[in-house]
KEDO-649548 format. One record per residue (C-alpha): residue number from 1; residue in three letters; x, y, z. Coordinates in pm, whole numbers, plus 32768, in hexadecimal, padded with zeros to 4 digits. Each point is the difference from the previous one (the first is absolute). Example, Ala and Ser with C-alpha at 12.3 -4.5 7.8 and 13.67 -1.06 7.14 Angstrom:
[r 1 "ala" [84CE 7E3E 830C]]
[r 2 "ser" [8089 8158 7FBE]]
***
This chain:
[r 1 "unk" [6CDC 7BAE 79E4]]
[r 2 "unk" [80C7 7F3C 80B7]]
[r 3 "unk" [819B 80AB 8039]]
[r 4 "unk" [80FC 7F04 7F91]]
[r 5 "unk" [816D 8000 804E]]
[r 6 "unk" [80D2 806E 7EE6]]
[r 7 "unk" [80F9 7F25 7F97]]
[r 8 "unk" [8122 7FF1 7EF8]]
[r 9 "unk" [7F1D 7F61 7EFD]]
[r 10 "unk" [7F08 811D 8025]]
[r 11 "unk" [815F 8107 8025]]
[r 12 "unk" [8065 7F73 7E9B]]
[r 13 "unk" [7EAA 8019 7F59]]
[r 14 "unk" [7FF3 819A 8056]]
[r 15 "unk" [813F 8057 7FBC]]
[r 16 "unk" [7FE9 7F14 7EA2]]
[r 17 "unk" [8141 7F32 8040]]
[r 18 "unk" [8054 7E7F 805E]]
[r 19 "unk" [7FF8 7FAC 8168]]
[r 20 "unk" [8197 7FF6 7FC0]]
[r 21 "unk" [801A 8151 7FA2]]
[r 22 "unk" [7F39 806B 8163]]
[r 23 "unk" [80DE 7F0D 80CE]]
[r 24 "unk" [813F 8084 7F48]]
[r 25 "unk" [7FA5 816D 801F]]
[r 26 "unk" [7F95 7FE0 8165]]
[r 27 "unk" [811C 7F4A 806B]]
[r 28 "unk" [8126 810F 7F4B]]
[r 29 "unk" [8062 7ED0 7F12]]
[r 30 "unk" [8030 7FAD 7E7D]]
[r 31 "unk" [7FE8 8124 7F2F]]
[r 32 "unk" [7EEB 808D 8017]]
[r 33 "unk" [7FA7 8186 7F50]]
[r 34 "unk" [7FB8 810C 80E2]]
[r 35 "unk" [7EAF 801D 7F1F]]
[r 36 "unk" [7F9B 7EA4 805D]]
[r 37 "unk" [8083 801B 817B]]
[r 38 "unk" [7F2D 813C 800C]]
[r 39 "unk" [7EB6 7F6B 7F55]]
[r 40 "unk" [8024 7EC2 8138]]
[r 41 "unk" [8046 80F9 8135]]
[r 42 "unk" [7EB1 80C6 7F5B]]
[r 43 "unk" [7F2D 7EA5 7FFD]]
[r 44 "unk" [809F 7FB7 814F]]
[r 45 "unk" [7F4B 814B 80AC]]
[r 46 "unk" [7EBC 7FCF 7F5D]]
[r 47 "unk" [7FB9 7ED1 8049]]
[r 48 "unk" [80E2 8026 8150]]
[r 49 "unk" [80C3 7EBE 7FCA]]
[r 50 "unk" [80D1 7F83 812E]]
[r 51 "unk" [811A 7EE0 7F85]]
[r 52 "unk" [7FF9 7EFB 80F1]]
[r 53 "unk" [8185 8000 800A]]
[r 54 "unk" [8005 7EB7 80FB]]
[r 55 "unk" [7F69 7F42 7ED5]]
[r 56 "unk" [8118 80B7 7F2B]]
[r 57 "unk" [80FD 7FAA 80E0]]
[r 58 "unk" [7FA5 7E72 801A]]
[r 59 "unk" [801A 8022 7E6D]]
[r 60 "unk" [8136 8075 7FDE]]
[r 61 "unk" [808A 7F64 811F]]
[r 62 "unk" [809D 8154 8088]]
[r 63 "unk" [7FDA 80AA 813E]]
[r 64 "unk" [7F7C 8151 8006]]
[r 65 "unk" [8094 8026 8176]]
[r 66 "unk" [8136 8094 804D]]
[r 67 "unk" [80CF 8002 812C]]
[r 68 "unk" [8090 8113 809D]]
[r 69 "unk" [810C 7FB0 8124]]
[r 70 "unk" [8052 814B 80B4]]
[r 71 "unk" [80F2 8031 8144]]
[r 72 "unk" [7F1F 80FC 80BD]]
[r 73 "unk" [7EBD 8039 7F6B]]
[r 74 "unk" [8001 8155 8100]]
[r 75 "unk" [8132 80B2 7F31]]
[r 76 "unk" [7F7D 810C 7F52]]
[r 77 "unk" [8120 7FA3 7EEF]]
[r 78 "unk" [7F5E 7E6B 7F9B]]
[r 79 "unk" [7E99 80AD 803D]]
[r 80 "unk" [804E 80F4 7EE0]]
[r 81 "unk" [8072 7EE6 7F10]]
[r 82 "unk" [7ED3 7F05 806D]]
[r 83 "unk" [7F1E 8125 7F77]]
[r 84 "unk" [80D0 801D 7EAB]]
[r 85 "unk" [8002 7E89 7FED]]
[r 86 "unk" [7E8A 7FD5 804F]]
[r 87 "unk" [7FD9 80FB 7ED9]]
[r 88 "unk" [806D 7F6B 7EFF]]
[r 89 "unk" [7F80 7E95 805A]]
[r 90 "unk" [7EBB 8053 803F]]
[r 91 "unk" [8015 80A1 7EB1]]
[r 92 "unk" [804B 7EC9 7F74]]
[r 93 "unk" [7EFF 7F2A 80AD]]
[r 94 "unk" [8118 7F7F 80FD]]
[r 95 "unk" [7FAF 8009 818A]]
[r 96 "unk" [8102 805A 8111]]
[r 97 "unk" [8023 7F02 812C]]
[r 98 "unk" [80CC 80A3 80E9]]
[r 99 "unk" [80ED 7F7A 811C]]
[r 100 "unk" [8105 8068 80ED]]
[r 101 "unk" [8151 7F3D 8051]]
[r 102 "unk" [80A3 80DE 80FE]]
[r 103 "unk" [816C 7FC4 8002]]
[r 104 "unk" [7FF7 7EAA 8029]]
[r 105 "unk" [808B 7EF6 7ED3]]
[r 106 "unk" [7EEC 7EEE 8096]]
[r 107 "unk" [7EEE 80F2 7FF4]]
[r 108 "unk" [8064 8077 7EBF]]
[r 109 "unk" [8006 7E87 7FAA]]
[r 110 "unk" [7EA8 7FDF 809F]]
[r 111 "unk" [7F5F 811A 7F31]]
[r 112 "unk" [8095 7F1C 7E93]]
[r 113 "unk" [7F41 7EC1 8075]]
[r 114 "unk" [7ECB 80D5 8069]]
[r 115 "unk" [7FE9 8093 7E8C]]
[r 116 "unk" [805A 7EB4 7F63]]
[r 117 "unk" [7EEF 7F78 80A7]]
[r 118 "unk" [7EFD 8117 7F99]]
[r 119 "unk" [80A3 7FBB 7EA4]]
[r 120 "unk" [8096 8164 7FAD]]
[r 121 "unk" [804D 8034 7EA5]]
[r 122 "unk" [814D 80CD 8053]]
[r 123 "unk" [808A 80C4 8118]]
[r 124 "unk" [808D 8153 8069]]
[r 125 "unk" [80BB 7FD6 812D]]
[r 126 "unk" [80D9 8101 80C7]]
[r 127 "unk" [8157 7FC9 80E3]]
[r 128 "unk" [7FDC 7F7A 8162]]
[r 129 "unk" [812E 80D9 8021]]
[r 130 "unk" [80AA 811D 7F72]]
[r 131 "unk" [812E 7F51 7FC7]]
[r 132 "unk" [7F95 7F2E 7EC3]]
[r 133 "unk" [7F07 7F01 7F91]]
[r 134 "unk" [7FA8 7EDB 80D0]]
[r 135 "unk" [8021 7EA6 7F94]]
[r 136 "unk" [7F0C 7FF3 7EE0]]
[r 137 "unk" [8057 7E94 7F66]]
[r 138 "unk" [7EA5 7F82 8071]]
[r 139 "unk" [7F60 8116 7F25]]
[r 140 "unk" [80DD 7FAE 7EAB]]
[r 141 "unk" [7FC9 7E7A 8051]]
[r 142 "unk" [7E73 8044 7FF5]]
[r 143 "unk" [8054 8093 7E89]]
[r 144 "unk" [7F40 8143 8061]]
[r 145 "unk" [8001 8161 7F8C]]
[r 146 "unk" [80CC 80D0 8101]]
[r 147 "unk" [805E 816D 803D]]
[r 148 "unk" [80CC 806A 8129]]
[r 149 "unk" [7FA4 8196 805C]]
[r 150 "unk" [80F3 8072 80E9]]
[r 151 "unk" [80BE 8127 8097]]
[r 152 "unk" [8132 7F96 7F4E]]
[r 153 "unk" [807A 7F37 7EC8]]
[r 154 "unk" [8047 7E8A 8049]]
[r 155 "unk" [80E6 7F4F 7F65]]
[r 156 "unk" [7F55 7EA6 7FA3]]
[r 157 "unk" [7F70 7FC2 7E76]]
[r 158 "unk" [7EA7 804B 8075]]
[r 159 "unk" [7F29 8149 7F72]]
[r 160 "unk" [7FF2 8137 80E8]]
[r 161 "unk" [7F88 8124 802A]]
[r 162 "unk" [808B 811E 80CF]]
[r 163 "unk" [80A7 8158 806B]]
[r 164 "unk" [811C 809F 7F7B]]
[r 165 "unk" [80A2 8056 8176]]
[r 166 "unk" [8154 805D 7F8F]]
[r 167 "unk" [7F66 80EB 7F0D]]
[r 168 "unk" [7EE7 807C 80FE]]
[r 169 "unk" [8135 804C 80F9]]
[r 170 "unk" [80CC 80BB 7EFD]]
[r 171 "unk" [7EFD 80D1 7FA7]]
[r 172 "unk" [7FE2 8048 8181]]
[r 173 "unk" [8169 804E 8040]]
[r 174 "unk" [8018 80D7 7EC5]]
[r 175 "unk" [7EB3 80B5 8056]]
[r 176 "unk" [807E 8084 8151]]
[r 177 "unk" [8163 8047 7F63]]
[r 178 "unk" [7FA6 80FD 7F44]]
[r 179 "unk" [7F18 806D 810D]]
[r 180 "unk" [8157 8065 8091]]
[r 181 "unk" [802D 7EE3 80ED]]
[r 182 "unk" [8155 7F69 804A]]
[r 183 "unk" [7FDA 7F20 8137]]
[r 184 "unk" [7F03 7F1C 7FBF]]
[r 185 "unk" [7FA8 7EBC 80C1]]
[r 186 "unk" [7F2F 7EC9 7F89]]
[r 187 "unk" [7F1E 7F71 8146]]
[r 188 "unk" [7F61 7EA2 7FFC]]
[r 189 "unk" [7FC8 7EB4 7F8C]]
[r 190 "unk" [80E6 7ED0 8063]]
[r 191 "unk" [813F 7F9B 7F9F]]
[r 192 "unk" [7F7B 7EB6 7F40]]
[r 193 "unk" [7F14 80BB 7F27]]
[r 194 "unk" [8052 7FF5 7ECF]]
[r 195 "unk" [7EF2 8135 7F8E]]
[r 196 "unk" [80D8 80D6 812E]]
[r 197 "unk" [8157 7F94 7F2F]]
[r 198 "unk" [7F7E 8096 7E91]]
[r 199 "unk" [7FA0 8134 808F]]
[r 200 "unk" [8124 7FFE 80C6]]
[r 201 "unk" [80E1 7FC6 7EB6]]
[r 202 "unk" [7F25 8131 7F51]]
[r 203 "unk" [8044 80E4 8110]]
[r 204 "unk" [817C 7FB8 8038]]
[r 205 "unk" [803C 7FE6 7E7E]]
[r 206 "unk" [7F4D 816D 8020]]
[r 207 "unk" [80C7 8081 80FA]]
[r 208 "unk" [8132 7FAA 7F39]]
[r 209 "unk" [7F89 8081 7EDA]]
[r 210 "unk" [7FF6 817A 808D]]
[r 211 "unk" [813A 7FCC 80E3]]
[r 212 "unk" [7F85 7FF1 8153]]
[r 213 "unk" [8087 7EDC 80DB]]
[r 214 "unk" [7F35 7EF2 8096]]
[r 215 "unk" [8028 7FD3 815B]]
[r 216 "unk" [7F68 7EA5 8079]]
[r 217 "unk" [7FA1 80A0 8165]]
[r 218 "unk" [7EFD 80C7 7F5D]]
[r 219 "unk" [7F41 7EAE 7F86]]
[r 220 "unk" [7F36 7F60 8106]]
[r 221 "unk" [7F17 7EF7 802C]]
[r 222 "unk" [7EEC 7FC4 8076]]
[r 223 "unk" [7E6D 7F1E 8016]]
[r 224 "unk" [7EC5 8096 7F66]]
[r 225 "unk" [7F88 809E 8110]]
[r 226 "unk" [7FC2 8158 803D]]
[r 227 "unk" [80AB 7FF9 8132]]
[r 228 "unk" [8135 7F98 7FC6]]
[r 229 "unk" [801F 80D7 7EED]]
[r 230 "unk" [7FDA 8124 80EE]]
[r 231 "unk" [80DC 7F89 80AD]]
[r 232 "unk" [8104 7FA4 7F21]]
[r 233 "unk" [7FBA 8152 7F61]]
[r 234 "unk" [8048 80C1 813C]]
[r 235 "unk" [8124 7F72 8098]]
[r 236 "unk" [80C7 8003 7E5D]]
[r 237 "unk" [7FB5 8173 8025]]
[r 238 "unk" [806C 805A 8176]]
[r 239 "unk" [8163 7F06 7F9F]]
[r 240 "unk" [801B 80B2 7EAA]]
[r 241 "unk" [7F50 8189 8024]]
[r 242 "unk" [8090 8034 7E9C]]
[r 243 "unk" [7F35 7F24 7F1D]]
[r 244 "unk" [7EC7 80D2 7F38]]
[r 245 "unk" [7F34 7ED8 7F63]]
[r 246 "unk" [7F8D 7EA1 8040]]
[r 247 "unk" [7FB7 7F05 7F12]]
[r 248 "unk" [7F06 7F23 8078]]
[r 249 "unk" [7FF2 7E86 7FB0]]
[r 250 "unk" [7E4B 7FE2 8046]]
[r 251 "unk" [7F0E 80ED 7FE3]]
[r 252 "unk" [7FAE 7FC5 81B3]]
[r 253 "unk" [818A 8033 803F]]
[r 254 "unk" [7FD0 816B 7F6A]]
[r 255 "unk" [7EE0 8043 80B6]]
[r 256 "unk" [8099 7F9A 814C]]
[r 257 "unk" [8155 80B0 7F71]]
[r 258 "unk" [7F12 8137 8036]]
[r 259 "unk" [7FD3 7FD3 815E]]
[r 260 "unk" [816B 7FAB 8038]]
[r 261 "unk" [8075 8155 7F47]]
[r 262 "unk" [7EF6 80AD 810B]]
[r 263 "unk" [807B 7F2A 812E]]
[r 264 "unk" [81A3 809F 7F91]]
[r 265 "unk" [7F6D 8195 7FEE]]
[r 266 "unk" [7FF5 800A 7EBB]]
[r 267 "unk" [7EE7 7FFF 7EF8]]
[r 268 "unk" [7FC0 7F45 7EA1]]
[r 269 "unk" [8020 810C 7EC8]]
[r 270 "unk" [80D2 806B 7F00]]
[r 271 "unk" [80C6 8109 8080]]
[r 272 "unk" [811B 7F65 8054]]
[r 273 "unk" [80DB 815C 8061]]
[r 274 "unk" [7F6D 8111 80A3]]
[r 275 "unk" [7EB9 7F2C 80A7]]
[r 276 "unk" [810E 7E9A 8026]]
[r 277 "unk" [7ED0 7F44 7FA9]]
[r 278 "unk" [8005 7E87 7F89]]
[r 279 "unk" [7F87 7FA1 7EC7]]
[r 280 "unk" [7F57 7E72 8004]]
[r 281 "unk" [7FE3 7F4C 7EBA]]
[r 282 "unk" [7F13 7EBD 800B]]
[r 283 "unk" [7FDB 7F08 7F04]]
[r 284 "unk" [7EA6 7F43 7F93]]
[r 285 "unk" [7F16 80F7 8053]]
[r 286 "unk" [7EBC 7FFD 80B1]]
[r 287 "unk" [7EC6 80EA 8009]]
[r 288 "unk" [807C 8051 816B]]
[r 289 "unk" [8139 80A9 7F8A]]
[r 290 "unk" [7F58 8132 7FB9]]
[r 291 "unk" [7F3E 800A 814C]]
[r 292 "unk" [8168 8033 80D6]]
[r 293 "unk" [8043 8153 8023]]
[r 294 "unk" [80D8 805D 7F58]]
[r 295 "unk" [7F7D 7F1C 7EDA]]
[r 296 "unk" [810F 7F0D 7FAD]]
[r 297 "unk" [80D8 7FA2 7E8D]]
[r 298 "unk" [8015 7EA9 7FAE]]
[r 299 "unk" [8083 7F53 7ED6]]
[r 300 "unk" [7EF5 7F1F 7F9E]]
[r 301 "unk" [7FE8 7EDE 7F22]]
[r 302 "unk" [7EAC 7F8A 7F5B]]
[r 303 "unk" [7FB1 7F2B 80E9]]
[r 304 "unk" [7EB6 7F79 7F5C]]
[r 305 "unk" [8077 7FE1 7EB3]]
[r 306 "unk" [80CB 7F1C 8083]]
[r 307 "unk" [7F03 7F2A 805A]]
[r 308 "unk" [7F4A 804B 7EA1]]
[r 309 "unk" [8141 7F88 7F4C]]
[r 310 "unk" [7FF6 7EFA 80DA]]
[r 311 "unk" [7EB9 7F85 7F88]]
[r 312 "unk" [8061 8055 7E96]]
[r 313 "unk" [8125 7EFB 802D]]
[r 314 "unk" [7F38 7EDE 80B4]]
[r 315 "unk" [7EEA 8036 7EE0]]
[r 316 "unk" [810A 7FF8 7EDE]]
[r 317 "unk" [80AE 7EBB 809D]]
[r 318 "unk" [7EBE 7F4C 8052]]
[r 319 "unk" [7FA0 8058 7E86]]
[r 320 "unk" [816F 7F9E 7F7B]]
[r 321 "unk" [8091 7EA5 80BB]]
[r 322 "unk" [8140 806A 7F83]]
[r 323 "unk" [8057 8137 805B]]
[r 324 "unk" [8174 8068 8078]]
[r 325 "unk" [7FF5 8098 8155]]
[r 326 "unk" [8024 81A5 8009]]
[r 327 "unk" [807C 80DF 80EE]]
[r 328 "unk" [7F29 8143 7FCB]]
[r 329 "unk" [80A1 812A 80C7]]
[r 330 "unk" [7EFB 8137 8044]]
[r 331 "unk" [80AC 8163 8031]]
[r 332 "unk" [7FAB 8102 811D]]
[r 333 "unk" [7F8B 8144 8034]]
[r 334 "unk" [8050 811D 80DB]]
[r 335 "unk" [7EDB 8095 80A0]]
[r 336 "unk" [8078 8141 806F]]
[r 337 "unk" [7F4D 809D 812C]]
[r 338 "unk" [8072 80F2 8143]]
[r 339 "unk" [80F3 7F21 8088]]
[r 340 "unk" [8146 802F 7F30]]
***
């Protein structure tokens, strides 16, 4: 007996429907009982049906590929919300083509006309700075499903998807407060970032809150690196011997704020009195956080839910042409561990 591909016809006649009914149910549209959906998905297995979803696509003249513009596909931070966007469009028969714009408006621009040529069907895209959206006209003009994910809100009638920093900061600042800490500085970030400014609001609205002053000296800035966070760690605490806890604006400016606490004689903890340690406070945390010694607290937000929501909100506008652009805020969490 010779084995014949299985097709929908043959899908139908198993599961006793119309070949409308198995194209409906295997596509998530119409209503369709959960009996009925069930009684397809069963025929499906048996007879180990594979929908040939370029012939599907042709039909209903939309693209199952969506494009994903990211700044630095190396940051742990966009590699955590590719995953959660992946997810949930590979869930829904979607596939993820992926590019990187730097910091660049023409390469950003470059990555648009690369995914309007491989006919996208919407896109997720991320800043080329963190200090708003770039110019996304040529998007809107194309009349394509768009979500911005980014490190803070932006301010143009687009959806998005991101942290709550002011929150994640007050959450910080009130953490080590009633840890018994009263001088505490806030290391990091740029002046022009406008993720560095909410936290900044949380943790001087925080500060103010419980009476203790803010003193500007005690906020510093400085680049990603390790490095200079040691650095800038170091020389805050030999100009100011006072200050008990740190407030980190990435996850590798606390881990270089460790060696810059070692590098001034003193040591990262929670006992701010008797053992003048320095307590360090990250936010978005990584699996590496707990491999410092001491392990170190972060206030995290859910980084790959964002990129599920993400998904959720490209699927629902690709599925409704007129939906009103959302701004969908996710809250933090504090991850408590040895360092404060």
């Amino acid at each position: 007996m010779t084995n014949k591909k299985a097709n929908i016809k043959d899908v139908a006649k198993r599961a006793g429907v119309s070949v409308t009914t198995v194209s409906m149910a295997l596509s998530d549209k119409g209503r369709i009982s959960p009996e009925t959906i069930q009684k397809v998905n069963q025929a499906v297995q048996e007879l180990g049906y594979i929908k040939n979803r370029t012939a599907s696509n042709l039909r209903s003249k939309q693209s199952l590929l969506i494009g994903l513009i990211l700044r630095d596909i190396s940051d742990p931070y966009y590699a955590e919300i590719a995953a959660g966007l992946s997810e949930v469009l590979e869930e829904k028969g979607y596939m993820l083509f992926l590019t990187q714009s730097g910091t660049n408006q023409d390469k950003f621009d470059q990555c648009i006309e690369t995914m309007v040529a491989q006919d996208v069907g919407g896109i997720v895209f991320c800043p080329i700075r963190d200090i708003g959206v770039p110019n996304v006209q040529k998007i809107q003009d194309l009349n394509l499903p768009i979500v911005c994910v980014a490190r803070a809100k932006v301010g143009q009638q687009i959806d998005f998807v991101g942290p709550d920093n002011m929150q994640a900061a007050k959450i910080a600042t009130e953490y080590l407060i009633k840890q018994g800490h009263r001088q505490i500085a806030y290391v990091g970030g740029q002046s022009d970032s406008l993720s560095r400014a909410e936290r900044l609001g949380g943790y001087c609205s925080t500060l103010m809150q419980f009476g203790l002053p803010f003193k500007p000296e005690w906020v510093v800035e400085c680049d990603k690196s390790q490095t200079a966070a040691a650095e800038a760690v170091n020389q805050l605490i030999n100009k100011n011997p006072k200050i008990t806890a740190i407030l980190c604006h990435y996850s590798s400016t606390a881990f270089g704020a460790v060696y810059g606490v070692n590098r001034s004689n003193r040591s990262v903890g929670n006992d701010n009195y008797i053992g003048q340690q320095i307590a360090i406070i990250g936010f978005d945390d990584v699996p590496e956080a707990e491999l410092i010694q001491p392990s170190l607290t972060f206030v995290s937000s859910p980084i790959r839910d964002i990129g599920r929501q993400a998904g959720h909100r490209l699927i629902h506008q690709i599925n409704n042409k007129d939906s009103a652009p959302q701004s969908l805020i996710l809250n933090p969490e504090l991850i408590a561990r040895d360092s404060a």
